[in-house]
DRENTI-203380 format. One record per atom (N, C-alpha, C): x negated, y negated, z negated. Coordinates in steps of 0.05 Angstrom, whole numbers, plus 5000, padded with zeros to 4 digits. Layout:
# residues N
  east  north    up
     X      Y     Z
...
# end
This chain:
# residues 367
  east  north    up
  4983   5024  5000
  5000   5000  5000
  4982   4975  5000
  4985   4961  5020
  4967   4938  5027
  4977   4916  4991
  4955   4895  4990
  4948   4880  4972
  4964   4849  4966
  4974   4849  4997
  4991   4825  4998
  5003   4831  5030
  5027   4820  5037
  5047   4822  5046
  5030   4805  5077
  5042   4825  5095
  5026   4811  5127
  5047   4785  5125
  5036   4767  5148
  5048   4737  5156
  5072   4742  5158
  5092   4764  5177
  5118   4765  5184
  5122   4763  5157
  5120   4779  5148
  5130   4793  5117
  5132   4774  5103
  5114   4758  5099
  5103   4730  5079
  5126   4709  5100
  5128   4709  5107
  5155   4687  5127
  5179   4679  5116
  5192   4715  5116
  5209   4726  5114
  5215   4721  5077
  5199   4729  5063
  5196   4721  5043
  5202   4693  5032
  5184   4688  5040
  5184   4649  5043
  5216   4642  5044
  5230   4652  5065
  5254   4645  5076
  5265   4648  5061
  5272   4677  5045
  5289   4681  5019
  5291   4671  5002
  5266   4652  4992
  5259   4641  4967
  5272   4613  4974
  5265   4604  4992
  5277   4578  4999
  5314   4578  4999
  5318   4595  5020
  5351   4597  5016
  5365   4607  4982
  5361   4619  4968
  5365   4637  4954
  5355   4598  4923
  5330   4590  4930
  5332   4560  4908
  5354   4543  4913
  5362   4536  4945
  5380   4521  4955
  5408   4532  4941
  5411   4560  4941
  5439   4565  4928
  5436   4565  4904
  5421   4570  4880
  5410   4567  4865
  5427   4531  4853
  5416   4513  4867
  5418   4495  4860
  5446   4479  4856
  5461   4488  4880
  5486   4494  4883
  5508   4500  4854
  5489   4529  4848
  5509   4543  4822
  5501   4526  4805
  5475   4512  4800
  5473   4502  4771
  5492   4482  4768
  5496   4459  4789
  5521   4429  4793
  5553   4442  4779
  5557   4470  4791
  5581   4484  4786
  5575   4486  4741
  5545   4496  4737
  5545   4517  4719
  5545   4495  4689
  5542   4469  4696
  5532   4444  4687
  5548   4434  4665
  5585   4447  4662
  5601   4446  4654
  5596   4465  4631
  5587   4485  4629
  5578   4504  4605
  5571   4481  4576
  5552   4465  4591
  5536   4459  4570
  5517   4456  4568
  5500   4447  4552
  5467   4443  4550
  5454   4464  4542
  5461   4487  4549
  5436   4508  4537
  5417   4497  4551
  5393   4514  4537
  5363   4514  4540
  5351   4542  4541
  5352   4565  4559
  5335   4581  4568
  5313   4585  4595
  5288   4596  4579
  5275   4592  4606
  5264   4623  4614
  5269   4622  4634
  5243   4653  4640
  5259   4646  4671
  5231   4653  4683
  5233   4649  4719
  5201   4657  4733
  5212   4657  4756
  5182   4662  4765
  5190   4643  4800
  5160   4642  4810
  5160   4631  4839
  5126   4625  4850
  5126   4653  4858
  5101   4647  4859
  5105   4642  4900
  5115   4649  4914
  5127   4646  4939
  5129   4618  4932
  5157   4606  4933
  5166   4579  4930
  5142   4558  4923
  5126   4567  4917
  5098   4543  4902
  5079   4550  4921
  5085   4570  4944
  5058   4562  4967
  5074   4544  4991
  5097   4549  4983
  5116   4536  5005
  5137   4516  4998
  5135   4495  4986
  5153   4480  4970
  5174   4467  4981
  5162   4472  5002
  5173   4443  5029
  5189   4457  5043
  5218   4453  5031
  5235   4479  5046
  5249   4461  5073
  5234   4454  5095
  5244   4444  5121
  5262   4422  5117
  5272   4422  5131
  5305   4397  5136
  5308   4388  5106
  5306   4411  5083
  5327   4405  5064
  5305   4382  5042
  5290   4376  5046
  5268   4367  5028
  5259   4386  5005
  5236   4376  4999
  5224   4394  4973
  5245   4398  4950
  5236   4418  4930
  5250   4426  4907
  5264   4407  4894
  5248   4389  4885
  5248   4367  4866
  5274   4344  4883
  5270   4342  4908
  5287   4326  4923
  5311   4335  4922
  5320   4354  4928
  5336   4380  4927
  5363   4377  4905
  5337   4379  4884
  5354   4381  4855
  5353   4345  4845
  5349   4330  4858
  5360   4297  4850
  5376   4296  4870
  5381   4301  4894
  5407   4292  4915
  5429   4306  4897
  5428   4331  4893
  5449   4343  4882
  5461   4341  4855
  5445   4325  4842
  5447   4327  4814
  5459   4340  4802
  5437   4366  4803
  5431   4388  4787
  5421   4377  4758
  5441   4390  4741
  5432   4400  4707
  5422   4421  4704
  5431   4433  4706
  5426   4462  4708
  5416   4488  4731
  5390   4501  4723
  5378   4512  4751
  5380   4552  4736
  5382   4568  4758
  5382   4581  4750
  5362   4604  4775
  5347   4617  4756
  5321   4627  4777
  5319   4662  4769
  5322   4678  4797
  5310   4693  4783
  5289   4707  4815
  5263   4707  4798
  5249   4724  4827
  5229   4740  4816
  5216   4753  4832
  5205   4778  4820
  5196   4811  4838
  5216   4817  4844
  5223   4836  4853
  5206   4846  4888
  5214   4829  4893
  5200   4821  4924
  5172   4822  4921
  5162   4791  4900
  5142   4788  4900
  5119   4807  4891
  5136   4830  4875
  5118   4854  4859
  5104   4871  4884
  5114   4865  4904
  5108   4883  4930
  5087   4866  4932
  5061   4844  4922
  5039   4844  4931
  5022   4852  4920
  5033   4872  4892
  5019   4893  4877
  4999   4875  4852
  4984   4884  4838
  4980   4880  4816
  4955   4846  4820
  4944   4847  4834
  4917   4834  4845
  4929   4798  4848
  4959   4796  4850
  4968   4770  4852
  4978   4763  4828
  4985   4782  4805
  4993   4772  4779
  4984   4745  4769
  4957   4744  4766
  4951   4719  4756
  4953   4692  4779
  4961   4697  4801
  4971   4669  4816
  5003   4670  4819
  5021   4692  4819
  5042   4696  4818
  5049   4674  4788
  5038   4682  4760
  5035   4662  4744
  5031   4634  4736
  5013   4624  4754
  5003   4603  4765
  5029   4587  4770
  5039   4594  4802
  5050   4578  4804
  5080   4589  4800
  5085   4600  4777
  5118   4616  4769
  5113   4589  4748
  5091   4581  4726
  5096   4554  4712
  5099   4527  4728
  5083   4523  4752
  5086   4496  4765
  5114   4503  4773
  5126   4521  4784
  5155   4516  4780
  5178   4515  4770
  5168   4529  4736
  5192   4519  4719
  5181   4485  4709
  5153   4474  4716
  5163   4449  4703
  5169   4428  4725
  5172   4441  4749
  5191   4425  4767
  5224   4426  4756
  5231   4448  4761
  5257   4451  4746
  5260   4427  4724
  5241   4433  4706
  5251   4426  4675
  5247   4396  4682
  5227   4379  4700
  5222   4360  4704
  5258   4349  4711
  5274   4359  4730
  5299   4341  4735
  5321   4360  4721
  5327   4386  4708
  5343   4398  4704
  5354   4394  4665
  5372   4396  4649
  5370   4394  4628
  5373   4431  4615
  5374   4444  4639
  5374   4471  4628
  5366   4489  4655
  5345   4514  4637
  5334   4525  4660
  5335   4550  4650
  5348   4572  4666
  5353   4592  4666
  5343   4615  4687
  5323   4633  4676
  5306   4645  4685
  5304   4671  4678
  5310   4692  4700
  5318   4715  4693
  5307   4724  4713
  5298   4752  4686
  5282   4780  4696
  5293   4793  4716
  5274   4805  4736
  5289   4821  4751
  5288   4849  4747
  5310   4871  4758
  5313   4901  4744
  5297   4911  4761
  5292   4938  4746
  5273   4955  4756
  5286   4970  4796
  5272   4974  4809
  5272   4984  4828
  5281   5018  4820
  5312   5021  4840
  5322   5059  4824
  5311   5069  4848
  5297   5092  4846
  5297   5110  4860
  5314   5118  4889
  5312   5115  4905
  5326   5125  4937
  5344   5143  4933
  5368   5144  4948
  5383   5177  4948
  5371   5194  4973
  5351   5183  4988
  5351   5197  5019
  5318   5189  5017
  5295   5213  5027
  5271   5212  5030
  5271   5197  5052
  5292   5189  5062
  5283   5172  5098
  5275   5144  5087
  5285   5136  5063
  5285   5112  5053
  5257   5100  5033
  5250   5081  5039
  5224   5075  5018
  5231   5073  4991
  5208   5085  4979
  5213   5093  4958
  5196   5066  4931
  5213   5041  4931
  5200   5021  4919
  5208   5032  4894
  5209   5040  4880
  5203   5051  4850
  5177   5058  4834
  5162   5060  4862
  5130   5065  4850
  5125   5036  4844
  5139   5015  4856
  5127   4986  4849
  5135   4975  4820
  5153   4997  4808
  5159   4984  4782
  5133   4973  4765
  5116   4995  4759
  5091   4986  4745
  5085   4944  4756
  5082   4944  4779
  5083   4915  4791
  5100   4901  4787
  5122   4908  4775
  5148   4888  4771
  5138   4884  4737
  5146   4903  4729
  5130   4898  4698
  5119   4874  4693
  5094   4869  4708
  5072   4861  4701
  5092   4832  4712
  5104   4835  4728
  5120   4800  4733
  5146   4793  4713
  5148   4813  4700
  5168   4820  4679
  5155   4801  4649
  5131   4812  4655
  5122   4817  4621
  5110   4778  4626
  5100   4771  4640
  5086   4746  4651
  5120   4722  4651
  5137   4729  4662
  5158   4718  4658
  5154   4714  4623
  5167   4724  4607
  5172   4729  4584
  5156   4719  4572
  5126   4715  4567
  5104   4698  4568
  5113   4670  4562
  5117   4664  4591
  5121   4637  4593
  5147   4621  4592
  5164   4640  4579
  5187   4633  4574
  5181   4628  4548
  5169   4636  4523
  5154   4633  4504
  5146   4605  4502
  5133   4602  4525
  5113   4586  4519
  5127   4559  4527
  5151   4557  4536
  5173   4536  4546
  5195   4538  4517
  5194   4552  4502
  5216   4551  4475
  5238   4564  4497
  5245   4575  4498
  5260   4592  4506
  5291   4592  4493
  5305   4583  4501
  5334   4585  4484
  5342   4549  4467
  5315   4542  4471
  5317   4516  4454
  5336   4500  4475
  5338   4470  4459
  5371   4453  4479
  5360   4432  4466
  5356   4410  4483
  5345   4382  4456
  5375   4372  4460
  5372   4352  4432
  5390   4343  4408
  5397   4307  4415
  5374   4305  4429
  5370   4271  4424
  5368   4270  4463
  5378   4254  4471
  5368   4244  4494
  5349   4218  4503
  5334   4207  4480
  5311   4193  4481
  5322   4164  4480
  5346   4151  4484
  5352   4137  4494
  5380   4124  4483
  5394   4145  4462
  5417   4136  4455
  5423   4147  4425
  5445   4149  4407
  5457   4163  4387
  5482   4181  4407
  5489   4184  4427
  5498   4198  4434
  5502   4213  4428
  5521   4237  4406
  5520   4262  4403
  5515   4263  4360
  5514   4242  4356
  5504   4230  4329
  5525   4212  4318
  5524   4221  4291
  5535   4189  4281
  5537   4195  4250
  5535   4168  4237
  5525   4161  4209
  5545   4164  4197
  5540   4176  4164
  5557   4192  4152
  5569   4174  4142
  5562   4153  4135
  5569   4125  4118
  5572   4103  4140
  5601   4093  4147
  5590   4071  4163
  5584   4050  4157
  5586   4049  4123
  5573   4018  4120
  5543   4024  4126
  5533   4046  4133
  5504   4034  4138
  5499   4041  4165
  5512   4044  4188
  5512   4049  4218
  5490   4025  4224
  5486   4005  4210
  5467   3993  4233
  5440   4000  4218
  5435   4022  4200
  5406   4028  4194
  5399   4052  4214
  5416   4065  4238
  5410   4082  4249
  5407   4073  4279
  5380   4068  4289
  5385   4059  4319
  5363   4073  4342
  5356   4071  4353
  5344   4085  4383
  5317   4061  4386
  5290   4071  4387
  5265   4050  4395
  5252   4065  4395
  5235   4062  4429
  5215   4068  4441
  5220   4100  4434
  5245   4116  4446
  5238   4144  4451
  5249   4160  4425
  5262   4149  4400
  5254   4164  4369
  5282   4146  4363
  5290   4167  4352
  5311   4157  4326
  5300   4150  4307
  5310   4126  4296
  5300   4108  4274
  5312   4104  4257
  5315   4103  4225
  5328   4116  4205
  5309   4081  4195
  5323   4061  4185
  5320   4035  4172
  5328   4025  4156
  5311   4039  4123
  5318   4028  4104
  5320   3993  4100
  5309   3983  4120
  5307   3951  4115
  5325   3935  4135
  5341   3954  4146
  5371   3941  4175
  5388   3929  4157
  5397   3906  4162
  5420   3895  4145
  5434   3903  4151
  5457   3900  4130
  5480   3917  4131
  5490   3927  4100
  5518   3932  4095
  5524   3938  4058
  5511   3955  4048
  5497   3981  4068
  5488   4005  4054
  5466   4017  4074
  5450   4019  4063
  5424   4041  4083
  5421   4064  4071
  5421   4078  4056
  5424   4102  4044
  5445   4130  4064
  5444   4144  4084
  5467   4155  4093
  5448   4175  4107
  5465   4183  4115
  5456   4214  4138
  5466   4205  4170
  5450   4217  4188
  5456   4221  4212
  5461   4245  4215
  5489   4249  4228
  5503   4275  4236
  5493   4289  4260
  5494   4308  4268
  5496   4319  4296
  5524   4326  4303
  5535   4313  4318
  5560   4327  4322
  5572   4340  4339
  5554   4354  4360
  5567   4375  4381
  5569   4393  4371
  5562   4396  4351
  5571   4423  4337
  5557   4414  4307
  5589   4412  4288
  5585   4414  4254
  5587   4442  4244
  5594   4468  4259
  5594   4494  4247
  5574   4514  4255
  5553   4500  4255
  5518   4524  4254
  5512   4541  4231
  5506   4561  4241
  5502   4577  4222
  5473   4584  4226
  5460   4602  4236
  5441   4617  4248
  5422   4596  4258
  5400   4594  4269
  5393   4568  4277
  5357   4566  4277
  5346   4561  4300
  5315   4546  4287
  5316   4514  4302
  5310   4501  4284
  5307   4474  4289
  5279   4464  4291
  5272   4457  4307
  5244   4437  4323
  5246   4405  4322
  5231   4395  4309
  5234   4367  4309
  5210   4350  4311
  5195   4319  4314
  5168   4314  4288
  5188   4283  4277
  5166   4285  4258
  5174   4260  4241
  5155   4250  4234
  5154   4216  4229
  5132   4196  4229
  5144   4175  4204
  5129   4172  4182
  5133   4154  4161
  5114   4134  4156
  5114   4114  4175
  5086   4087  4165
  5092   4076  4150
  5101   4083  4122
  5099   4075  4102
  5109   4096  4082
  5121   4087  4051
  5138   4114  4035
  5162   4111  4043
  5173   4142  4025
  5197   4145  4035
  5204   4179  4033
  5223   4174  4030
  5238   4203  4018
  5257   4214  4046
  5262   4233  4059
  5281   4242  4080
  5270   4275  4082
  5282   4274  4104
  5293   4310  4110
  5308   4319  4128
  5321   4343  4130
  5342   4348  4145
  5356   4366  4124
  5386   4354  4125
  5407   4383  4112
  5410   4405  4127
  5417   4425  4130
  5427   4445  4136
  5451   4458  4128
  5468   4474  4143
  5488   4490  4138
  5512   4461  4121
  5508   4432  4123
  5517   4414  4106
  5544   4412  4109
  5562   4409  4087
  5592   4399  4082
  5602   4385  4059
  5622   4374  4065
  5639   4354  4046
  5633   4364  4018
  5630   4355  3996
  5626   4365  3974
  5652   4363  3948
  5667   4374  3952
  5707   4376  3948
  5703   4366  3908
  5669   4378  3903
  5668   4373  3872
  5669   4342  3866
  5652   4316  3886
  5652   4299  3881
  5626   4293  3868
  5617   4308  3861
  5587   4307  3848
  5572   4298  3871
  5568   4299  3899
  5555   4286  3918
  5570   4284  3944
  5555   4273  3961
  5571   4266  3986
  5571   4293  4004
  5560   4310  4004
  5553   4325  4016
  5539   4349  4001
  5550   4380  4003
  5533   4402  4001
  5514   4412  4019
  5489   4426  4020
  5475   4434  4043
  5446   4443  4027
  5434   4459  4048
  5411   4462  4037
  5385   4443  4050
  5374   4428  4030
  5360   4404  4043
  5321   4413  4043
  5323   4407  4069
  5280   4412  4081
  5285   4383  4070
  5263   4382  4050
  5248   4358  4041
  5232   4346  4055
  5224   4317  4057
  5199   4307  4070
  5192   4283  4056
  5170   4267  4064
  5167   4247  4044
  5142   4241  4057
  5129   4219  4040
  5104   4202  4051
  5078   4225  4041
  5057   4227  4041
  5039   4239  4039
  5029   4218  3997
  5029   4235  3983
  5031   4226  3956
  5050   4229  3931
  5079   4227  3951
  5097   4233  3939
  5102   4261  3927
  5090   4279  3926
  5082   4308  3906
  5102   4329  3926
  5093   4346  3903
  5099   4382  3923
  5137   4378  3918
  5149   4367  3901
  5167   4374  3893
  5197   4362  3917
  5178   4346  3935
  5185   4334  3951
  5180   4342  3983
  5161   4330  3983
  5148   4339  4011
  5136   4376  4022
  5145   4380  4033
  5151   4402  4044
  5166   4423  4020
  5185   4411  4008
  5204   4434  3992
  5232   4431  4002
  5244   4456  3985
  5274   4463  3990
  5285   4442  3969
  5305   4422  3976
  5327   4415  3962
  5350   4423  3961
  5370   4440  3938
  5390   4448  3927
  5402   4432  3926
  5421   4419  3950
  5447   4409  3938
  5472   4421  3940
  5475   4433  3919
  5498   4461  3905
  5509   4456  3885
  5527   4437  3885
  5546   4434  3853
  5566   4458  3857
  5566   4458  3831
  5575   4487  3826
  5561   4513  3820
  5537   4505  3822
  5517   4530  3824
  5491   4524  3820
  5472   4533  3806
  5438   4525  3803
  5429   4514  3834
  5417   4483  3824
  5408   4481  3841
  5376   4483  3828
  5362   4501  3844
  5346   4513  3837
  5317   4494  3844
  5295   4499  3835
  5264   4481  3856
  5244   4501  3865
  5246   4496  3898
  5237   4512  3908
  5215   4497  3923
  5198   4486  3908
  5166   4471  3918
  5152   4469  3945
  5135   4461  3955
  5120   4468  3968
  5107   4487  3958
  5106   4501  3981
  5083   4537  3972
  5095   4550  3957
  5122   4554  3949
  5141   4573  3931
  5155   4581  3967
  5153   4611  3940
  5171   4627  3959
  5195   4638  3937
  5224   4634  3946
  5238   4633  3914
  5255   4655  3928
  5260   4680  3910
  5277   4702  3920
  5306   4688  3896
  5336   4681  3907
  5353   4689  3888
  5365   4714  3886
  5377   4718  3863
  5389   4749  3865
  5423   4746  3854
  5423   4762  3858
  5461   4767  3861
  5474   4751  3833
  5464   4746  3813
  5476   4730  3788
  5452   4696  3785
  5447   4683  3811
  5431   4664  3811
  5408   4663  3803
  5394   4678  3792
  5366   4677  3778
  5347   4685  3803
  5328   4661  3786
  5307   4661  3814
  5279   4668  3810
  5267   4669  3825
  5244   4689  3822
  5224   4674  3845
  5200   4660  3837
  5186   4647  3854
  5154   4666  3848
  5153   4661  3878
  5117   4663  3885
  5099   4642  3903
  5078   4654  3914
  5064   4628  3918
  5061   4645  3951
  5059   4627  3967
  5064   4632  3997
  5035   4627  4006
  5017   4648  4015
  4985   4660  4028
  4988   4631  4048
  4966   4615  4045
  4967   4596  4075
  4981   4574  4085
  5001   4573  4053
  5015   4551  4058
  5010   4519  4064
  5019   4496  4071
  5024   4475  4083
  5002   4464  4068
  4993   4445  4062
  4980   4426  4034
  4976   4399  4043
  4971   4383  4030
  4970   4356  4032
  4949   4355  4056
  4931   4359  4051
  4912   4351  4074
  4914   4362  4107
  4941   4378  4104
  4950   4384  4131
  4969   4368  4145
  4971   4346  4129
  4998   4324  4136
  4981   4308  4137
  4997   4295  4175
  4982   4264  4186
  5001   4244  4181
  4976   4231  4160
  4990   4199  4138
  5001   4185  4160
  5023   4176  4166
  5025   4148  4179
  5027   4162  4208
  5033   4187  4214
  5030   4195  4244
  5047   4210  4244
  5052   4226  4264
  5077   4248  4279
  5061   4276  4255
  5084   4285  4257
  5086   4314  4244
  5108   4325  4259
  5100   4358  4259
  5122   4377  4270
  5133   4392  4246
  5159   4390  4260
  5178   4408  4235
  5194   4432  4242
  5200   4449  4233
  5205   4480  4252
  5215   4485  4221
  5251   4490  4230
  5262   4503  4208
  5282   4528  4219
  5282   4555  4212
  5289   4568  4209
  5311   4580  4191
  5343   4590  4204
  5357   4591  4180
  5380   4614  4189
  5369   4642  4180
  5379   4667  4182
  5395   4681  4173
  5420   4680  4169
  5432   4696  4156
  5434   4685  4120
  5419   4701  4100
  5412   4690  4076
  5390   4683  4077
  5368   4668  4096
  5335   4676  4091
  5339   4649  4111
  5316   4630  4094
  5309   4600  4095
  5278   4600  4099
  5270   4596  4123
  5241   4578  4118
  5234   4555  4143
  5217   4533  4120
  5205   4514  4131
  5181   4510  4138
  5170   4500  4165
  5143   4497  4163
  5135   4470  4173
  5106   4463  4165
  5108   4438  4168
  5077   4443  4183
  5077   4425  4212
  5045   4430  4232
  5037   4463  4237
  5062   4473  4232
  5047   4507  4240
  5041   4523  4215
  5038   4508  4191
  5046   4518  4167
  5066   4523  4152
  5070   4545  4137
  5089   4553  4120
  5086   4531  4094
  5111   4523  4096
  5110   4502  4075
  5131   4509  4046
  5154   4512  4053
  5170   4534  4033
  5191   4548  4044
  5203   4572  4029
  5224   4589  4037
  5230   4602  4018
  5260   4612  4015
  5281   4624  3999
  5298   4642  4014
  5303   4666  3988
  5324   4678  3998
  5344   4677  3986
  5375   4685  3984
  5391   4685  3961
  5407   4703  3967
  5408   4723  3951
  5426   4748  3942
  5450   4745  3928
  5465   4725  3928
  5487   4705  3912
  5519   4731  3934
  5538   4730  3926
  5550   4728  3928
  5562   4712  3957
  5573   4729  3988
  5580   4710  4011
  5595   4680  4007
  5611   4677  3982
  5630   4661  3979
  5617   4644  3960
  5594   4647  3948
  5573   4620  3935
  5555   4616  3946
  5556   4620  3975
  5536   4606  3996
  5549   4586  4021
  5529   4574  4029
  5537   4559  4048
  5528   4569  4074
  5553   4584  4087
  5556   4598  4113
  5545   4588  4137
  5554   4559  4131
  5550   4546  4162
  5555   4523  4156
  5555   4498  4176
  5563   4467  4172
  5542   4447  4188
  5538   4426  4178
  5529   4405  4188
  5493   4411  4197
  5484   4393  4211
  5457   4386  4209
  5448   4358  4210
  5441   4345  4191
  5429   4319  4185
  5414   4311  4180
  5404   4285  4187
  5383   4271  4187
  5384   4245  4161
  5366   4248  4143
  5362   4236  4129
  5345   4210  4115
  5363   4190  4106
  5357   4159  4102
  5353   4156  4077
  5341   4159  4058
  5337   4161  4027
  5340   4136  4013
  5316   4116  4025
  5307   4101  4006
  5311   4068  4016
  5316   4049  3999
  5325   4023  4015
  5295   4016  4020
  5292   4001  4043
  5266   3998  4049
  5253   4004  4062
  5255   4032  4065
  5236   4052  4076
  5242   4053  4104
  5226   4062  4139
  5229   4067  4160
  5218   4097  4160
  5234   4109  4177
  5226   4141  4191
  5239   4143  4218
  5226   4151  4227
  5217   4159  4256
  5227   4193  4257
  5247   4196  4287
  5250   4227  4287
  5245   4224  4319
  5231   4248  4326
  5236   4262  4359
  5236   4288  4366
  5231   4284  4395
  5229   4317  4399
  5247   4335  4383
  5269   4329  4383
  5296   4347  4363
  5312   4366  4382
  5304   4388  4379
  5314   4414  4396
  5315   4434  4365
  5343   4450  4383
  5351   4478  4365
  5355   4498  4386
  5359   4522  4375
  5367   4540  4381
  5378   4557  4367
  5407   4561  4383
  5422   4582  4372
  5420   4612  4362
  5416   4624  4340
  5412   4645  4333
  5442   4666  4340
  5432   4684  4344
  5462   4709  4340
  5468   4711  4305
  5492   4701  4295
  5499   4711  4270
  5500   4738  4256
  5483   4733  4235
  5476   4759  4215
  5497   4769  4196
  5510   4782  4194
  5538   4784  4186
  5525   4795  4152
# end
């Protein structure tokens, strides 16, 4: 079996890939109505020697005439027929074309292709021996779907509160949009700066990893709630389980910890570098987490990444790629908080914080 596909072959190819993006582009305008997901896995290693699909203009042209949201790719199959020796350029350019995609699309959808079955008739070629080659465009997909966050959907569109809104409106004008970042303004006039920013395309999350960074040039207390709701006791505005954040000084008890807001129930301290197991009658049980976050891993006065995770009963935060804290709780389904809000937090009068890059992804619920 030759190493790469003769010129006809390679044409013919070409041709498919071109017609087959063109419809492609088509379904996404139709598919756009779904929603904002965010999945990636695709390949194009064809399409990226040949971009310039004739009459119709390049990719990129393609998907702005049409205004395409949504792209949906799947290739593979074909291309495994140039056997193992093109893998690493098949890769090459399978990324220069999802970040064409991602460059005009708000959702990119990229799917594996199936294995090659077996022939019913020996007259017929027998492409099943090429599975091993599909694999390898299989496994390289998957890769770099990885390496794109895969399933993630951003939150913020750079540019507006769109999709947001302040829990308190006497303090709506401490929440506004500059240079790219939600801006959380303890010093915006107005009756109240103290409040939360809501997400509101969806208040009933359960399951969930959240991706964000955050920037504090100065002090200041904030976070994100989780799983958050009305709090019926009155004891606070809101129940939820709160990722701590804070200025670099302000201590472990704060910055990178779990805040308990649970009336009705221990709210427990779950530190930076605690790892806190609860058990079925609230009692908690802390250890110390191998590698965790520490002060000197937080940039004073600069962007930080935040990656929260929230499974079923099982909570963790990390802060720059570090484990910063996490809990589990063995409580009872009906003294936990199932599902609810996600918010962005305004603590302190005075204080400015900076949020971007705010993407989630949907988890499958853990029953």
């Amino acid at each position: 079996m030759p190493t790469s596909l003769p010129d006809a072959a390679l044409n013919l190819w070409r041709m498919r890939i071109g017609l087959h993006a063109k419809f492609v582009a088509v379904v996404f305008v139709f598919a756009a109505i779904a929603g904002s997901r965010s999945t990636h896995a695709a390949d194009g290693f064809a399409l990226a020697q040949d971009g310039d699909l004739d009459a119709f203009g390049d990719m990129r042209e393609q998907l702005e005439r049409l205004g395409a949201t949504v792209v949906i790719a799947q290739f593979g199959r074909i291309e495994s027929l140039a056997g193992p020796e093109d893998s690493p350029q098949f890769a090459k350019a399978y990324r220069e074309l999802v970040d064409q995609f991602q460059g005009q699309a708000r959702l990119v959808v990229l799917v594996t292709p199936t294995p090659f079955e077996k022939p019913p008739s020996p007259l017929i070629p027998d492409l099943s021996k090429r599975n091993l080659d599909l694999a390898l465009r299989v496994k390289k997909t998957a890769s770099i779907s990885a390496e794109r966050e895969a399933g993630f959907v951003s939150m913020f569109d750079g540019e507006t509160l769109d999709g947001w809104s302040v829990s308190n409106a006497k303090a709506a004008k401490a929440w506004t949009v500059r240079d790219g970042a939600i801006v959380g303004d303890g010093d915006a006039k107005g009756d109240e700066v103290r409040s939360y920013l809501v997400y509101d395309k969806n208040r009933e999350i359960a399951d969930f990893e959240l991706k964000f960074s955050y920037r504090l040039p100065g002090k200041g207390n904030t976070g994100v709630s989780i799983r958050a709701r009305k709090d019926d006791t009155g004891k606070r505005d809101f129940q939820g389980y709160h990722a701590d954040l804070g200025h670099v000084g302000i201590g472990k008890q704060v910055l990178g910890a779990w805040d308990f807001h649970t009336p009705g129930r221990r709210e427990h301290a779950c530190f930076r570098g605690d790892r806190l197991v609860i058990d079925e009658n609230d009692n908690p049980t802390v250890t110390k987490i191998d590698g965790a976050v520490t002060v000197g891993d937080i940039r004073k006065d600069d962007w930080n990444e935040v990656h929260v995770v929230a499974k079923g009963n099982s909570f963790r935060f990390f802060i720059n790629g570090k484990p910063a804290s996490e809990f589990t709780e063995h409580l009872p389904p009906d003294r936990r908080l199932a599902k609810g809000m996600i918010q962005l937090q305004l603590h302190d009068p005075g204080m400015v914080v900076y949020f971007k890059d705010l993407r989630i992804k949907i988890l499958e619920e853990t029953q």
